[in-house]
C-alpha positions in Angstrom: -48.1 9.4 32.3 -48.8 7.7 29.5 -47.4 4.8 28.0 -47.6 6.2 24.1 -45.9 9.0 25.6 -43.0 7.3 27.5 -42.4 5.6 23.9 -42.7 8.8 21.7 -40.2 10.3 24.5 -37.5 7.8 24.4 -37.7 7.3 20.2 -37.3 11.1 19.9 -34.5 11.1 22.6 -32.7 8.3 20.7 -33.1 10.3 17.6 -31.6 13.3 18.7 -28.8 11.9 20.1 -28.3 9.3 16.5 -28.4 12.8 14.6 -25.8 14.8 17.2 -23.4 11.7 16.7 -23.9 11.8 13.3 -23.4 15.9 13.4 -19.8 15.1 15.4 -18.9 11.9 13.4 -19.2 14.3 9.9 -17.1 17.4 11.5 -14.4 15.4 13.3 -12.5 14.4 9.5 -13.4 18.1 7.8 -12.6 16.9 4.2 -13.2 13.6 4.1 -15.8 12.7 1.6 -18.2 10.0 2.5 -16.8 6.2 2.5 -13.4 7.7 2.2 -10.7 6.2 4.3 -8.2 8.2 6.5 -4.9 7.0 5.5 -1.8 8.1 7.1 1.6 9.7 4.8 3.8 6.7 5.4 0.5 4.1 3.9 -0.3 6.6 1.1 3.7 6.1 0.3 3.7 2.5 0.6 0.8 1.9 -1.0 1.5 4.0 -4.2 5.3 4.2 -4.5 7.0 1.7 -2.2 7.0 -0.6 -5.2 9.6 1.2 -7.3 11.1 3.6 -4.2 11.0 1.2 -1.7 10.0 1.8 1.6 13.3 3.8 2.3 12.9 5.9 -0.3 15.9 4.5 -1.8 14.7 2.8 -5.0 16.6 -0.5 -4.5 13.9 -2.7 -5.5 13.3 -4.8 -9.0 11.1 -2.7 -10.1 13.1 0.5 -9.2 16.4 -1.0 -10.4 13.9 -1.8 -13.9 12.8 1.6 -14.3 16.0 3.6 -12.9 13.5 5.0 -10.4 15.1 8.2 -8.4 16.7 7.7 -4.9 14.4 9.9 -3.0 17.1 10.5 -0.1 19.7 12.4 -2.5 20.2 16.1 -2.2 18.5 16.4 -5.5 15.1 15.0 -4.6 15.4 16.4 -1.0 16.3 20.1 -2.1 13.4 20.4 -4.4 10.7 22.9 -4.4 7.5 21.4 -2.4 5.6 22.7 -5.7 7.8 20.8 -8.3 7.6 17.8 -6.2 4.1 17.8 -6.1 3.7 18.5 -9.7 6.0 15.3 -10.2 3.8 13.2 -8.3 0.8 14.3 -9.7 1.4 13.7 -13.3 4.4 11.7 -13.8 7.6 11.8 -14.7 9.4 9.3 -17.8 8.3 5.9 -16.0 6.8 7.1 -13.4 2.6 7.4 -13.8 1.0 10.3 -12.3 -1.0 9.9 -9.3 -3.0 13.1 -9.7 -6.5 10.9 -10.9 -5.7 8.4 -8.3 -5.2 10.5 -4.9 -6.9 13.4 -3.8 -4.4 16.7 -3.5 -4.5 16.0 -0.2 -3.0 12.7 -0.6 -0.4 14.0 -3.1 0.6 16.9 0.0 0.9 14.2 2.3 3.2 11.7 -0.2 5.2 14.8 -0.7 6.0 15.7 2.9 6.7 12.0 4.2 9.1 11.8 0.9 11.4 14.7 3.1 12.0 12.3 6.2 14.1 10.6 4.2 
């Protein structure tokens, strides 16, 4: 055999199995747009409402204290409607800035449902 066709073999191998990793990369995070990072509920929290909440939820930071930030562990906040919550979150409420041109709705779900394990 041929030493062109050793070398066509083994590029076109390679390239078959570059494309089928590709193939599995791009289907194992369905939803995940391109140069997007993964990031779990309790860093989306931290990252966008830790600040004023704190990271218990409890809004006993500066900030929060400034801004009379809701305690995310009372009965109020923990009682409410999934939907209301995420509408909250999304655009705002009095201090607060919405998130919803910031995080995906994904990302606003996932705030949303770490908020109740506190």
């Amino acid at each position: 055999m041929s030493t062109k066709y050793i070398v066509r073999g083994t590029i076109t191998t390679a390239f078959a199995i570059l494309a089928s990793w590709t193939f599995m990369m791009d289907r194992s995070q369905p939803g995940k747009a391109a140069g997007e990072m993964v990031l779990s509920p309790r860093s989306l929290y931290v990252q966008n409402c830790a600040k004023c909440h704190g990271s218990d939820g409890r809004a006993d930071t500066a900030k929060g204290r400034e801004l009379d930030a809701d305690d995310l562990t009372t009965s109020k906040v923990q009682n409410m409607n999934t939907a209301k919550l995420i509408r909250i979150i999304t655009d705002g409420k009095g201090d607060m800035p919405g998130m919803g041109k910031k995080l995906t709705a994904a990302q606003i779900r996932s705030i949303a449902g770490y908020v109740r394990v506190f």
